[in-house]
DSSP file (Angstrom, degrees, kcal/mol; ACC not computed):
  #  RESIDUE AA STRUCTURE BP1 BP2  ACC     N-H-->O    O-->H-N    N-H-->O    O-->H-N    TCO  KAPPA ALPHA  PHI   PSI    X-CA   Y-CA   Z-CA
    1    1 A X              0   0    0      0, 0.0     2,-1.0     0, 0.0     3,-0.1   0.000 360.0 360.0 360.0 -45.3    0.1   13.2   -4.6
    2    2 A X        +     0   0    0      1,-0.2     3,-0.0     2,-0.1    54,-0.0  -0.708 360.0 141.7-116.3  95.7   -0.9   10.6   -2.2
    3    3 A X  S    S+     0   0    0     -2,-1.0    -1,-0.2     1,-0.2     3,-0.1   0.383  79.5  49.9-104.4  -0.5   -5.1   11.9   -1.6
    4    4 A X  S    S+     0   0    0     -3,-0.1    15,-2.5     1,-0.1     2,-0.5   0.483  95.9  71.4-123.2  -0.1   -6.2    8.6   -1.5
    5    5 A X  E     -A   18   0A   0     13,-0.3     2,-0.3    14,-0.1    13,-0.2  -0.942  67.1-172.0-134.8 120.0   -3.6    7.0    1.1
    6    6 A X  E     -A   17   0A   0     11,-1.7    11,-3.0    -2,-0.5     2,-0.4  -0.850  14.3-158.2-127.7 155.0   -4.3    8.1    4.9
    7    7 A X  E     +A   16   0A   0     -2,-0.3     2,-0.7     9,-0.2     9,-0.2  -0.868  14.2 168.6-144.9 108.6   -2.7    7.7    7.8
    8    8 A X    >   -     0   0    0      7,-0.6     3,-1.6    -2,-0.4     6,-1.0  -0.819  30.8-136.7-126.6 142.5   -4.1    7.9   11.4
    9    9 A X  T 3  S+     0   0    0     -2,-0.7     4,-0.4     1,-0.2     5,-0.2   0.986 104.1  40.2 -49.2 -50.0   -2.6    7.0   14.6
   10   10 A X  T 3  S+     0   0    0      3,-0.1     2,-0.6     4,-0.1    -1,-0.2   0.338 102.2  84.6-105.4  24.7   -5.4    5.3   16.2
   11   11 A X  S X  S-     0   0    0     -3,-1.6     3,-1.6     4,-0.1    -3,-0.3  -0.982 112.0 -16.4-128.1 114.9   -6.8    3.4   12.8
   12   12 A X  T 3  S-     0   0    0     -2,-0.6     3,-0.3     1,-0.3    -2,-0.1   0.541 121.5 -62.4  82.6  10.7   -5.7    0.4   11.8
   13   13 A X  T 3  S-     0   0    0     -4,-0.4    -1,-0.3     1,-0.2    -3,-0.1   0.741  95.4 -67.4  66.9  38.0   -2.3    0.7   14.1
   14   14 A X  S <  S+     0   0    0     -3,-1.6    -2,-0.2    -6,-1.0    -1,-0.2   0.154  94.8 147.5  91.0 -11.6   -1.3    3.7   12.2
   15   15 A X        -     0   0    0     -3,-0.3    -7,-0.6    -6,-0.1     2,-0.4   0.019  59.0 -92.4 -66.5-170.8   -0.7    2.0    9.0
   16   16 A X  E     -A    7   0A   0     -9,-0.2     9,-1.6    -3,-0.1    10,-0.4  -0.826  46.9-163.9-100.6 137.9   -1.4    3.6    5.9
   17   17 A X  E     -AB   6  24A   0    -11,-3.0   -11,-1.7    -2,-0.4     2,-0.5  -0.515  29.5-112.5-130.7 173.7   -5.0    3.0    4.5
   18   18 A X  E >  S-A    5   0A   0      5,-1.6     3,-0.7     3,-0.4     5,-0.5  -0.950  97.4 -18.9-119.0 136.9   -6.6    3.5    1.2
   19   19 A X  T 3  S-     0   0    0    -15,-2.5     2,-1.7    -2,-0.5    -1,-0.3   0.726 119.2 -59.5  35.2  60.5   -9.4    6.6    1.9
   20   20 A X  T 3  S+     0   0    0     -3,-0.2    -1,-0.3     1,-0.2   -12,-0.1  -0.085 103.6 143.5  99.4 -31.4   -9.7    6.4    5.7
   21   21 A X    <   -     0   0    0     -2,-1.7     2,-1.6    -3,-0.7    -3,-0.4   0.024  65.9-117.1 -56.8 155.0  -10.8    2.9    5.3
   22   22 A X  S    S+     0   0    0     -5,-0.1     2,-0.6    -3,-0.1    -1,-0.2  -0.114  87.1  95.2 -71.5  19.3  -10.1    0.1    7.3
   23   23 A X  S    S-     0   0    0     -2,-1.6    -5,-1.6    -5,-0.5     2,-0.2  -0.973  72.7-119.2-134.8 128.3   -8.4   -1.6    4.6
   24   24 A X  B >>  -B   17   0A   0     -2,-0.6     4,-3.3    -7,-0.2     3,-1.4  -0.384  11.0-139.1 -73.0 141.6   -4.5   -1.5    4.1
   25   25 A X  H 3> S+     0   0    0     -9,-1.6     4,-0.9     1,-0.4    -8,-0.1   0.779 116.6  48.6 -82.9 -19.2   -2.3   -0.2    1.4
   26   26 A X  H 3> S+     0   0    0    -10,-0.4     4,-0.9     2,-0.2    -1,-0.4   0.696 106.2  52.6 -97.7 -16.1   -0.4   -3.4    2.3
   27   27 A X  H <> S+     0   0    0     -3,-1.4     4,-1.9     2,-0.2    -2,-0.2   0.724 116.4  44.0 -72.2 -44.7   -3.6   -5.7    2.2
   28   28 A X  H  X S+     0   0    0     -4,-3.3     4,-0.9     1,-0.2    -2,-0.2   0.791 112.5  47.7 -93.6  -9.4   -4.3   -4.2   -1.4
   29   29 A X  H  X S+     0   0    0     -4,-0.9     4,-3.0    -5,-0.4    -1,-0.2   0.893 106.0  56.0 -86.6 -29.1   -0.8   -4.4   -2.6
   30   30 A X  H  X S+     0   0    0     -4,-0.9     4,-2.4     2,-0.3    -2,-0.2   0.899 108.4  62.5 -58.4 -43.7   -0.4   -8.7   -1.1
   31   31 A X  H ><>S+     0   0    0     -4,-1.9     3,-2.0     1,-0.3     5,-1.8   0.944 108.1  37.4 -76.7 -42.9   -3.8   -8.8   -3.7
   32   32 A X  H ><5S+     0   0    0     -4,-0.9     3,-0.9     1,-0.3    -1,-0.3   0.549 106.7  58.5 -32.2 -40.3   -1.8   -7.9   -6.3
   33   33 A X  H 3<5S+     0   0    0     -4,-3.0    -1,-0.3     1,-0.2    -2,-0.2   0.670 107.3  59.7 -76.8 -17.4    1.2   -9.6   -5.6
   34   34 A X  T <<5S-     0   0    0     -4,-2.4    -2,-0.2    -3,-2.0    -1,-0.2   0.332 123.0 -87.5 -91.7  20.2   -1.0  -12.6   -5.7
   35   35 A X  T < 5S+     0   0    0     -3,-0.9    -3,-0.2     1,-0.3     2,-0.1   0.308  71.5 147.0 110.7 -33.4   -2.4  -12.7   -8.8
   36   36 A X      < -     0   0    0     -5,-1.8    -1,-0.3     4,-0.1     3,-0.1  -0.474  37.3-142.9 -79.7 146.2   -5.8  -10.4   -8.6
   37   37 A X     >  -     0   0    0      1,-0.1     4,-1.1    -2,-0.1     5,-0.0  -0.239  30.8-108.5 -75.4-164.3   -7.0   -8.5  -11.4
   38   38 A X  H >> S+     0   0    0      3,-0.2     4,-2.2     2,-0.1     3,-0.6   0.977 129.3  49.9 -53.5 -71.3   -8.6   -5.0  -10.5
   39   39 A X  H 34 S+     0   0    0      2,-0.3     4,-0.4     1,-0.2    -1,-0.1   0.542 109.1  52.6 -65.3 -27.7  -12.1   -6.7  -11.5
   40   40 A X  H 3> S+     0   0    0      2,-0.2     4,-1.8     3,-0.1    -1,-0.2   0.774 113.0  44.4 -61.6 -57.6  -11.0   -9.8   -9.0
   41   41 A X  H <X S+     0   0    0     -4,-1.1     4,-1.9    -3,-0.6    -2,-0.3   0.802 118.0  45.5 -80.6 -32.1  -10.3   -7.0   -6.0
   42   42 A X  H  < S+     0   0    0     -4,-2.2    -3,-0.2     2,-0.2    -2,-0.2   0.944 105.6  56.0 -63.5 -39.1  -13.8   -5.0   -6.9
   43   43 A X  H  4 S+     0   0    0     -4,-0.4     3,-0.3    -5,-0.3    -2,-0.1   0.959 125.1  26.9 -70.2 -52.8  -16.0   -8.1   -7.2
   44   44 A X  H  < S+     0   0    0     -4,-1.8     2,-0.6     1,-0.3    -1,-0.3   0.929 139.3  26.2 -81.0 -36.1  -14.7   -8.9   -3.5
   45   45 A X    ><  +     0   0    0     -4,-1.9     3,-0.7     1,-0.1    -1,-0.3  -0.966  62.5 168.2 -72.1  89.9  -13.9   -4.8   -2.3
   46   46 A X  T 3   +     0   0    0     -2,-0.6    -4,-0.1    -3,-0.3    -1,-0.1   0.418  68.3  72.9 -97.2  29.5  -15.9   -3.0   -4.2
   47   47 A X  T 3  S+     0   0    0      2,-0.1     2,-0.3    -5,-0.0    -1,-0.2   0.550  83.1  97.7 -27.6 -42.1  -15.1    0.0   -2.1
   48   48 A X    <   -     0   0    0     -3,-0.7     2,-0.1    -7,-0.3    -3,-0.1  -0.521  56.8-176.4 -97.6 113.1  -11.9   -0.4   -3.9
   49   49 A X     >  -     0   0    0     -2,-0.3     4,-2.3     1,-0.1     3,-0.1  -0.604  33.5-117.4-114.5-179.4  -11.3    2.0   -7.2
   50   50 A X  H  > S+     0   0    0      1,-0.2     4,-2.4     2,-0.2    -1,-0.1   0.869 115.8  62.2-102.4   0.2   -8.6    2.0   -9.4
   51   51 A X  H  > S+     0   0    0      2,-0.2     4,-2.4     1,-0.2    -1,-0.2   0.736 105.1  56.6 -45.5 -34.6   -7.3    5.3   -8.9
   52   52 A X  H  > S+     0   0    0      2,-0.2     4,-0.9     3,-0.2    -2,-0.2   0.947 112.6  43.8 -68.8 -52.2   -6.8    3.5   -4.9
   53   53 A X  H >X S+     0   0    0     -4,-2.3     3,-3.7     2,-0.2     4,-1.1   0.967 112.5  52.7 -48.7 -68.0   -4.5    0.4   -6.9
   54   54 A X  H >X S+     0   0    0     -4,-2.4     3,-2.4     1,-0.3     4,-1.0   0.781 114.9  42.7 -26.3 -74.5   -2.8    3.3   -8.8
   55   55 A X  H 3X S+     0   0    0     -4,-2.4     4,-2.1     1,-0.3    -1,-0.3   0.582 116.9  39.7 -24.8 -45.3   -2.1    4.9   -5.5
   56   56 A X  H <X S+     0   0    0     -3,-3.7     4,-1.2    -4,-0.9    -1,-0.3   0.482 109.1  60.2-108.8  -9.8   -1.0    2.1   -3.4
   57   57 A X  H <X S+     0   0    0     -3,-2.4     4,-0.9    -4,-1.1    -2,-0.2   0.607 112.5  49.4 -94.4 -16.0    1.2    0.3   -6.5
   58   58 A X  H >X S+     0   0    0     -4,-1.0     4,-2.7    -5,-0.4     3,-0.8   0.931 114.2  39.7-104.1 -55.5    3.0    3.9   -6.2
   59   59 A X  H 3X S+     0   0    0     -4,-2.1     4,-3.6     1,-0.2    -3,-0.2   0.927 111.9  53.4 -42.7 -47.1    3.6    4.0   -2.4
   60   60 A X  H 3X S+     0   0    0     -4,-1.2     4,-1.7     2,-0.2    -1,-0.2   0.770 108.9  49.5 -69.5 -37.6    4.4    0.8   -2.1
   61   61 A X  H << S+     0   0    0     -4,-0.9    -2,-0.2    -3,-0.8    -3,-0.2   0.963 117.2  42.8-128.9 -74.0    7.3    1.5   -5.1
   62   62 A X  H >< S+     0   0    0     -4,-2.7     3,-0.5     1,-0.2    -2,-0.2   0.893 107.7  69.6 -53.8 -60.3    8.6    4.8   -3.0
   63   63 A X  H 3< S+     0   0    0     -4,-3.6     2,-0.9     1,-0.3    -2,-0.3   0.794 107.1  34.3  15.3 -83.5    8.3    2.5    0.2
   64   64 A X  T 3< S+     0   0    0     -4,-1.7     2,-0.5    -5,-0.1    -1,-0.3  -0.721  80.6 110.3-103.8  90.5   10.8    0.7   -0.9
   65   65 A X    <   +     0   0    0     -2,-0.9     2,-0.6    -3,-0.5    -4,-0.0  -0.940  54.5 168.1 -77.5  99.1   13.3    3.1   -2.7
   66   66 A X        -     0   0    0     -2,-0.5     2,-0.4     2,-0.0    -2,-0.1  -0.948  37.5-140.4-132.7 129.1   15.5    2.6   -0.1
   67   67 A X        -     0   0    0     -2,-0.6     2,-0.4     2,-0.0    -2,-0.0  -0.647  18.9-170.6 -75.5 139.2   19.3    3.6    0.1
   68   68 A X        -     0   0    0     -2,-0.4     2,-0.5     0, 0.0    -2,-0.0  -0.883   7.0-158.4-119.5 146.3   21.1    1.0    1.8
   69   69 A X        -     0   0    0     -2,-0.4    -2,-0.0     2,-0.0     0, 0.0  -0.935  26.3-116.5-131.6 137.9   24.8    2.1    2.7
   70   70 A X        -     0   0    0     -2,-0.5     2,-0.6     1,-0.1     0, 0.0   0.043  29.1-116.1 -71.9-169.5   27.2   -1.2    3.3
   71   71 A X        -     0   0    0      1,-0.0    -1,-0.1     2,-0.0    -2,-0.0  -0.904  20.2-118.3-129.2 124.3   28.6   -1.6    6.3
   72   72 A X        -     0   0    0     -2,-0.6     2,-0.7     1,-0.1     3,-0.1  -0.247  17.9-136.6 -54.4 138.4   32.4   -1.5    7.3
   73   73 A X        +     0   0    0      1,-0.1    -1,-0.1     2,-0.0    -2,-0.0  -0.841  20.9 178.2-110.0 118.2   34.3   -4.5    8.8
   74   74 A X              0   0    0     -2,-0.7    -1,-0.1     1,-0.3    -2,-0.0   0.497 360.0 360.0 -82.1 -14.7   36.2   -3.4   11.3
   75   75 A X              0   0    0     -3,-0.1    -1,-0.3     0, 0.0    -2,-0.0   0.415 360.0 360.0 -46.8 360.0   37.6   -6.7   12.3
């Protein structure tokens, strides 16, 4: 599922990278959250496909699927 999203210990402080690259699944989701199209993020990556977006819009989304469970007050 995720063939395009790597993760190595000694790259990039472990974070998860889009194809080995030096470029962060959190770097390419921020361009996105600001406003770039795909065509915006090639012109300046063009390393960057859109199967990689696909990829990283879909981690980022399980990322955060997060159960939160509230917290008793014991007071």
């Amino acid at each position: 599922m995720w063939d395009r999203i790597t993760v190595e210990p000694g790259k990039m402080e472990g974070r998860p990278c889009i194809r080995g690259l030096r470029f962060t699944v959190a770097q390419l989701i921020r361009l996105v959250a600001a406003g770039w199209t795909l065509e915006q993020i090639q012109d300046e990556y063009p390393f960057v496909e859109a199967e990689d977006l696909r990829q990283a819009l879909l981690y980022a989304a399980a990322a955060s699927d997060v159960t939160t469970m509230p917290l008793r007050d014991f007071a």
